[in-house]
VMD Tcl script that draws the C-alpha trace (Angstrom):
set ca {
  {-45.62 57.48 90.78}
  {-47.73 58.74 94.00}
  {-45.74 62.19 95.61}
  {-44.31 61.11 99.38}
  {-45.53 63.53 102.17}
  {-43.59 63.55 106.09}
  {-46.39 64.16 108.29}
  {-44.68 63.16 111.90}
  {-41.52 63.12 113.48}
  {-40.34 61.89 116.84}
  {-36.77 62.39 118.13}
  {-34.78 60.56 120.99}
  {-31.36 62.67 121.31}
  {-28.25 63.70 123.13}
  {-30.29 67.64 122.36}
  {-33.22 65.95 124.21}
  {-36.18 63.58 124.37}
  {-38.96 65.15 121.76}
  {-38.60 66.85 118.36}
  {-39.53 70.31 119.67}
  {-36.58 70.01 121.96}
  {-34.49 68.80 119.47}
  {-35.51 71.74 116.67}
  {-34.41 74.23 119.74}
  {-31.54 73.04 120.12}
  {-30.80 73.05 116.90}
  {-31.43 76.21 116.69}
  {-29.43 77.67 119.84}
  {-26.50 75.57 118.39}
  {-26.75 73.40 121.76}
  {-23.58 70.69 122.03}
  {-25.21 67.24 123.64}
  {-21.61 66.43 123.62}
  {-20.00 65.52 127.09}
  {-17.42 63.55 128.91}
  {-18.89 60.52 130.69}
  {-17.62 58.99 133.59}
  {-19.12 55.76 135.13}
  {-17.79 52.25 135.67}
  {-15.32 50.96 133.19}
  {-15.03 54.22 131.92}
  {-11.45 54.54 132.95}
  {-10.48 51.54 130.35}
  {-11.02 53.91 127.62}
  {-8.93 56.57 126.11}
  {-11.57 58.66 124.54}
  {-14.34 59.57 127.32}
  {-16.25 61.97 125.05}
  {-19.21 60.96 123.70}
  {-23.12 62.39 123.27}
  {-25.12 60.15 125.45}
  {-29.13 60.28 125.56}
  {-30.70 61.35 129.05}
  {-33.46 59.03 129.53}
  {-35.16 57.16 132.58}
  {-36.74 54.07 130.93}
  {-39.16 53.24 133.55}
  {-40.76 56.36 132.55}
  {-41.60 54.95 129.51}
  {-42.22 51.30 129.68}
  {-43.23 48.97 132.31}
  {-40.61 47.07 134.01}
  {-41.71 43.44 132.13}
  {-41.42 45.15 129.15}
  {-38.02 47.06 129.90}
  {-36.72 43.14 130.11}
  {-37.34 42.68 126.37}
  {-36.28 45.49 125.29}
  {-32.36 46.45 124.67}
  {-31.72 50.11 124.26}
  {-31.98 50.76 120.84}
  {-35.35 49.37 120.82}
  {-36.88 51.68 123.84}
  {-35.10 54.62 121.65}
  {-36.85 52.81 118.84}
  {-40.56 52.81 120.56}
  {-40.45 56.04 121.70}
  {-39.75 57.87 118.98}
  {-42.29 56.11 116.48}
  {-44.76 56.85 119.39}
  {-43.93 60.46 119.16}
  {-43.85 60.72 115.28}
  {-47.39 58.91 115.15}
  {-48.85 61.39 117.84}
  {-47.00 63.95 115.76}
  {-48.83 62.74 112.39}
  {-52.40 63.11 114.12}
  {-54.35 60.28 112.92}
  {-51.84 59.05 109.99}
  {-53.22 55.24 110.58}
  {-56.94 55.95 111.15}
  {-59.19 54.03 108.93}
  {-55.95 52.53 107.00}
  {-55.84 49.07 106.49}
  {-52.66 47.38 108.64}
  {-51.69 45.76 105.63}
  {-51.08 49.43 104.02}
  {-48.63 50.70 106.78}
  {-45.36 48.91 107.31}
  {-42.03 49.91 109.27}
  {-38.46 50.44 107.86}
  {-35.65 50.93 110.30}
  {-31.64 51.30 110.10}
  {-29.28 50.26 112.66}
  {-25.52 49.34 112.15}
  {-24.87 48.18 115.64}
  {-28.27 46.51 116.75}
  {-28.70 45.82 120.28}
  {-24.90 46.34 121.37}
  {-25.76 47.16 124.96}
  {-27.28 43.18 125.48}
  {-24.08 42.09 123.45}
  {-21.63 43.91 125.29}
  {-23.23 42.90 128.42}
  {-23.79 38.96 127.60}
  {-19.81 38.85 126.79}
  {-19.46 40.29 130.06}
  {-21.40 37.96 132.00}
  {-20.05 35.15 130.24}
  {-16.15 35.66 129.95}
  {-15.81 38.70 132.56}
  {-17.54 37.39 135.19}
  {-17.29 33.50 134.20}
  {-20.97 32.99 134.47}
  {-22.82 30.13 132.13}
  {-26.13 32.00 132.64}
  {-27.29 34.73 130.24}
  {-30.18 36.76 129.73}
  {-33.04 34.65 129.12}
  {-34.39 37.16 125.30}
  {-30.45 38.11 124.63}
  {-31.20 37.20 121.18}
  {-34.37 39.05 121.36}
  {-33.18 41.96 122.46}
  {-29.75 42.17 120.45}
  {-31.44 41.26 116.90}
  {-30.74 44.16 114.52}
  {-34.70 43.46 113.50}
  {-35.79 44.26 116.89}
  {-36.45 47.94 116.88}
  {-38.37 47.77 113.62}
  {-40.55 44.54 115.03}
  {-41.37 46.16 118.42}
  {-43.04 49.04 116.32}
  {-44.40 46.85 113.83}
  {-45.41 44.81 116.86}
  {-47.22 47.98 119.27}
  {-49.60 49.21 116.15}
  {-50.12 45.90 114.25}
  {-48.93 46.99 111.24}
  {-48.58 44.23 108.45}
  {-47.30 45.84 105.50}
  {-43.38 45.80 104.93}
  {-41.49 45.39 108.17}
  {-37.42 45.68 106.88}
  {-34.19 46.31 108.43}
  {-31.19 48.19 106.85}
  {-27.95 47.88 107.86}
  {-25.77 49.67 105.91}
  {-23.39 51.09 108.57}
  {-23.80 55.18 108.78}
  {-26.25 55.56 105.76}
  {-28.35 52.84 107.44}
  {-31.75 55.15 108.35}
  {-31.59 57.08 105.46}
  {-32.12 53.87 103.07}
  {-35.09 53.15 105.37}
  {-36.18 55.93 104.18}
  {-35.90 56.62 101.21}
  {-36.75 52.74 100.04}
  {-39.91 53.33 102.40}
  {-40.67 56.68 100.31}
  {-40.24 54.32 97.18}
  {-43.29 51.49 98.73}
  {-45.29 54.42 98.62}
  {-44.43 56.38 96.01}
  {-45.34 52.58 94.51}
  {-47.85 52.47 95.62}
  {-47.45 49.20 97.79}
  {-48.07 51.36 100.72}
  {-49.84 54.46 102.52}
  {-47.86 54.95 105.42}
  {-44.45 54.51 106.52}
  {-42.72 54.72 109.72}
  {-39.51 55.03 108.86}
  {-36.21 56.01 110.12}
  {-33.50 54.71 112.62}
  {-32.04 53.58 115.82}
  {-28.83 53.20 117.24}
  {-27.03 52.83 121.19}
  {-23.42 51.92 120.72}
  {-22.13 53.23 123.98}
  {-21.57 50.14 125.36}
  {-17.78 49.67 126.83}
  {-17.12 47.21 124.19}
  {-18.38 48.73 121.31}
  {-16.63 51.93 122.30}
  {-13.49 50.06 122.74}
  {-14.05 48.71 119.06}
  {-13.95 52.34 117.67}
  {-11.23 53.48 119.23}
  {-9.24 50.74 118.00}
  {-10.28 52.08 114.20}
  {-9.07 55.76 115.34}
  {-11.43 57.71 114.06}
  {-12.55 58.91 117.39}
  {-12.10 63.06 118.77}
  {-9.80 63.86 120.99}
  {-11.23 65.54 124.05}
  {-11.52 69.60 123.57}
  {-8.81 70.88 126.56}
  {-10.76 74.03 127.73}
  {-14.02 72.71 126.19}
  {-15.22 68.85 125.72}
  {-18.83 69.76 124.68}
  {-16.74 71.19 121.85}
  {-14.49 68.18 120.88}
  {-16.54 67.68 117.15}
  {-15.46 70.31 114.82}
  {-16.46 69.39 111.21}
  {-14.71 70.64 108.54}
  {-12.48 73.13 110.85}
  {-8.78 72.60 109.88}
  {-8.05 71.34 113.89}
  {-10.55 68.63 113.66}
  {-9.58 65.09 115.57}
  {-12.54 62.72 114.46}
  {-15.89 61.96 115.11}
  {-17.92 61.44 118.60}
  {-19.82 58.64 118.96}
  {-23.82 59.59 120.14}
  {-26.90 57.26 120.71}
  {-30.92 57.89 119.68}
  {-33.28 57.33 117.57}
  {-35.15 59.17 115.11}
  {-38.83 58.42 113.08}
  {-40.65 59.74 110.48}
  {-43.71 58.93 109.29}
  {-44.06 59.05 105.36}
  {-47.25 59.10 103.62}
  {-49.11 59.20 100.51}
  {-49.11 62.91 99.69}
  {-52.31 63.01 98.43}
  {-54.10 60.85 101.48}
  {-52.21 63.38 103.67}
  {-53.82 66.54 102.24}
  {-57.14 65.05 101.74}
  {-57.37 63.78 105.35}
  {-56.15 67.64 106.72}
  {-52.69 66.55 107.83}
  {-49.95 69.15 108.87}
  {-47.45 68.47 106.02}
  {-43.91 69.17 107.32}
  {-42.04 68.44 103.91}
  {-42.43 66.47 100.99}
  {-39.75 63.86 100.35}
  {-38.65 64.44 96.17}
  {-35.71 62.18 95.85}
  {-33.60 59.58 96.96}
  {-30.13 58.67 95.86}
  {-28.38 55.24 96.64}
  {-24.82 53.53 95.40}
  {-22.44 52.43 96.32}
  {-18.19 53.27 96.16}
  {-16.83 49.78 95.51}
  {-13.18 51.10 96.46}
  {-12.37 50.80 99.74}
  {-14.25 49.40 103.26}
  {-13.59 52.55 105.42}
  {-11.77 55.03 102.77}
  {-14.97 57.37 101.11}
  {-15.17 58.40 97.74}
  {-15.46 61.29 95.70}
  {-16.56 59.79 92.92}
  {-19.66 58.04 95.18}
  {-20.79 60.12 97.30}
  {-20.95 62.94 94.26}
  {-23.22 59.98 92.13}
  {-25.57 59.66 95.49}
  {-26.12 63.56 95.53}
  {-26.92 63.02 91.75}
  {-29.01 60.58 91.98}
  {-31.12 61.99 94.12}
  {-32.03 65.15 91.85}
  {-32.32 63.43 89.20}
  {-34.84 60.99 90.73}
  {-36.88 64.37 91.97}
  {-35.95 66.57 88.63}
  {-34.16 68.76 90.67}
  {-31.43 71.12 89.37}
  {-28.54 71.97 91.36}
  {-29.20 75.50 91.59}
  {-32.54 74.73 93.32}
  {-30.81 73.50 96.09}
  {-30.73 75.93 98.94}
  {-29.02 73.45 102.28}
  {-27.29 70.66 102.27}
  {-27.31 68.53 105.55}
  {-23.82 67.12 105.52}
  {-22.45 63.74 106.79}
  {-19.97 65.84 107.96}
  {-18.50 63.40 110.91}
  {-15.48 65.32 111.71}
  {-12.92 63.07 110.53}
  {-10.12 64.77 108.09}
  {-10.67 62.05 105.34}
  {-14.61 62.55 105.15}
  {-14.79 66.56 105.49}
  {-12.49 66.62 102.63}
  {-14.07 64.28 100.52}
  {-17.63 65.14 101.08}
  {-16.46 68.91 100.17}
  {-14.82 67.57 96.92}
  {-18.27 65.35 96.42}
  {-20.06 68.72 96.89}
  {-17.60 71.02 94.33}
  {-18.19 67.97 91.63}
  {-21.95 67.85 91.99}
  {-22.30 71.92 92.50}
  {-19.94 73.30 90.27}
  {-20.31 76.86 90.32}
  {-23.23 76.84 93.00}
  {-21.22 75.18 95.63}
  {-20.09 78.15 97.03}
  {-23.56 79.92 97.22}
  {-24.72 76.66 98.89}
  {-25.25 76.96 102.41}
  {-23.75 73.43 104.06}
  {-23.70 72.53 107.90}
  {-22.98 69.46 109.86}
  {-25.26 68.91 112.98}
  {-23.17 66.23 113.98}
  {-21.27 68.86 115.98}
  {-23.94 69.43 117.86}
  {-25.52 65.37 118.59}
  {-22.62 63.70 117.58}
  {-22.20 60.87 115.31}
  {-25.52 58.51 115.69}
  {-24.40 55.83 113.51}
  {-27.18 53.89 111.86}
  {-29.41 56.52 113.11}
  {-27.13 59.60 111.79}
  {-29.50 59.55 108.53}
  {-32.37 59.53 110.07}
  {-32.09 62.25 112.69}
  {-30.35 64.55 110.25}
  {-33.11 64.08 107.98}
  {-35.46 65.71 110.36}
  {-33.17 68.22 110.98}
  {-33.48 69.15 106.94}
  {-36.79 69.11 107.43}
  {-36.98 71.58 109.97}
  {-34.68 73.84 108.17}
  {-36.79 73.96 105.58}
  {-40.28 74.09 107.84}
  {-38.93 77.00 109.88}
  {-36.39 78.55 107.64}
  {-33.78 78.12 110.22}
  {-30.38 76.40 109.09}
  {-28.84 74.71 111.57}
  {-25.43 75.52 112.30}
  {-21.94 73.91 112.46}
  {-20.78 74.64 115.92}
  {-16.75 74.29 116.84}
  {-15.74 75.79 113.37}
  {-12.37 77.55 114.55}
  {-10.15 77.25 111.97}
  {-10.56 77.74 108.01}
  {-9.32 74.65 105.93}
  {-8.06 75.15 102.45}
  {-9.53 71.73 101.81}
  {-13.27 72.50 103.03}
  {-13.83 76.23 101.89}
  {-17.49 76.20 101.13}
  {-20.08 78.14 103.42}
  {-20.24 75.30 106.34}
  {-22.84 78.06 108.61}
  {-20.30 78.54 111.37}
  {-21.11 78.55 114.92}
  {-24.87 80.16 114.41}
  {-27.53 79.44 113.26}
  {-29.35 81.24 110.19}
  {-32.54 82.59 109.00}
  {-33.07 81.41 105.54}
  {-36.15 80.54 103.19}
  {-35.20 77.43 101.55}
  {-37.51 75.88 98.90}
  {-35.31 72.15 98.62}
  {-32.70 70.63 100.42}
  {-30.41 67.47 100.53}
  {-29.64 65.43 103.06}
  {-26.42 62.80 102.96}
  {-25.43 60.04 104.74}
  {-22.38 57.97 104.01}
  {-21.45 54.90 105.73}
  {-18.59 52.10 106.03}
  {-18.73 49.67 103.29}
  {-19.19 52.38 100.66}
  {-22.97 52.59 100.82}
  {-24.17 56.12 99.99}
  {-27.15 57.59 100.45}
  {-29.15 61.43 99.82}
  {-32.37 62.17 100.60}
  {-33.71 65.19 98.90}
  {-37.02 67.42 100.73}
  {-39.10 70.28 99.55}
  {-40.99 72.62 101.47}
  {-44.34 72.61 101.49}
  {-46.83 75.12 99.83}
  {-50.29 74.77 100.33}
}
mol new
graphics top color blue
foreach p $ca { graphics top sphere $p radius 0.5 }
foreach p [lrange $ca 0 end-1] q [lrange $ca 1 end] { graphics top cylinder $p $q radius 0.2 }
display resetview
């Protein structure tokens, strides 16, 4: 089995447009978190959310922008930036040799939301010409496909909020296969739309809305948390054949050591100790990692009192007497809850822990929770050296998935 190196990233996020930006904020403990006012707005009962500041016309021309919901600009963008990032990953490679693998649990919900609008709202029989185009779940992954002609694997996942990280790691396993070189890899998600918003807070799951501070309305695993907050973006990575990547003088940012995928089988929206523990399992034992090696774990961590328990339990079962010692955050408080993309962004931010020896922190920890004791890196961020880390991502449906990443040593 070929290693699996990550030699670009490229980030669309409530932090900012650009992985540099995004790795600041991280850093700074910036909240992308806001309240949002705009038409319709006032229908809803939960107004917080962690939106993505973007101008599309900057980025695509305007016959473009008409094919082209949301989630697939986000999409574009950042597999543009993670290829610039990777500095020649796709020079000289065959196209049948580089493929795409994208999550998204919503698709193109904006084009949806918009087409029910038209249709029922407004009592118009005329609809967007490429609605089906542009609200495919496939879309974001063909567009890239699509822009650099690459014919190897194109696959979407939809697994709810694990969705990008089992693009990635079953694109790590093509190539670990060896039925690929490169992978762009990752996820994409925009469910801000007034309907799809109005679908969440039906499941109430959503924050409440901070009183003195809504930036700071996501508090993972602090005893006076209310839920998650819904965000939007997109985030890439492009994997490749670790020893391609070293010959041809790329910048490796981390090397991607195990996956871990199962699923609970209990309960559509309840999560599992039991699972998400075998996911974290899985994935050292697929890199022949022992627990003590592990020095961060990027946490699913959405908020909610059900999952911050249960992910803590998860941790305590897989850890044993390391748990403690293990330094775990949630950057969710920071972007918010990117769905399908959730894996996928917090993957990167692993990464960068481990590149800069930086560990991001859990803003909005007030309150201590007998239930979540473990060191969750309140409020700041820390210095750290970490040699391997895990990422998890756990979504409706019961699929779990962890993604484990070691630094890189020349």
């Amino acid at each position: 089995m070929r290693r699996v190196a990550i030699t670009g990233f490229g980030v669309v996020s409530p932090l900012g447009i650009g992985a540099a930006e995004f790795s600041v904020a991280l850093a700074q403990g910036r909240s992308g978190v806001r309240r949002v006012e705009g038409p319709g707005r006032e229908r809803l009962s939960h107004r917080i959310c962690a939106p993505v500041a973007i101008e599309p016309h900057d980025h695509f021309p305007a016959p473009k922008l008409r094919m082209l919901d949301r989630v697939s600009q986000f999409a574009l963008i950042a597999a543009a930036e993670a290829l610039a990032h990777a500095r020649g990953a796709l020079d000289g490679l065959s196209p049948e040799r580089a493929g795409v693998f994208v999550g998204t649990g919503m698709g193109g919900s904006e084009t949806t939301d918009e087409g029910y609008r038209t249709l029922y709202g407004e009592g118009s029989d005329r609809i967007k010409p490429f609605s089906v185009l542009m609200a495919m779940n496939n879309a974001p992954a063909a567009w890239i496909g699509l822009e650099y002609g690459l014919q190897g694997p194109n696959l979407t996942f939809s697994t709810a909020c694990s969705s990008s990280s089992v693009a990635i790691g079953e694109a790590a396993k093509r190539i670990a296969r060896a039925e690929a070189d490169v992978m762009i890899a990752g996820g994409a998600e925009a469910p801000l739309a007034l309907g799809t918003v109005k679908a969440w807070e039906a499941l109430r799951t959503l924050a409440a809305e901070d009183p003195d501070d809504p930036s700071a309305s996501c508090k993972p695993f602090s005893r006076n948390r209310s839920g998650l907050v819904l965000g939007e973006g997109a985030a890439m990575l492009v994997l490749e054949d670790y020893d391609r990547a070293v010959t041809r003088g790329a910048t490796v940012l981390a090397e991607l050591c195990g996956y871990g995928l199962c699923t609970d089988a209990t309960h559509i929206t309840r999560p599992s100790v039991e699972g998400q523990a075998r996911a974290m399992r899985l994935a050292l034992d697929d890199g022949g990692i022992a627990p003590e090696e592990i020095g961060y774990i990027n946490a699913h961590g959405t908020g909610t009192q059900a999952n911050d328990a249960v992910e803590t339990a998860a941790i305590r079962q897989v850890f044993a007497g390391h748990a403690q010692s293990t330094p775990v955050s949630s950057t969710k408080s920071m972007h918010g809850h990117l769905l399908g993309a959730a894996g996928g962004i917090e993957a990167i931010a692993t990464a960068f822990a481990i590149h800069h020896g930086i560990l991001p922190p859990t803003i909005n920890y007030e309150t201590p929770d007998p239930e979540c004791d473990l060191d969750y890196i309140p409020n700041h961020a820390r210095k750290q050296d970490v040699e391997v880390a895990l990422s998890n991502a756990f979504g409706f449906g019961g699929t779990n998935a962890t993604i484990a990443l070691r630094k890189y040593r020349p």
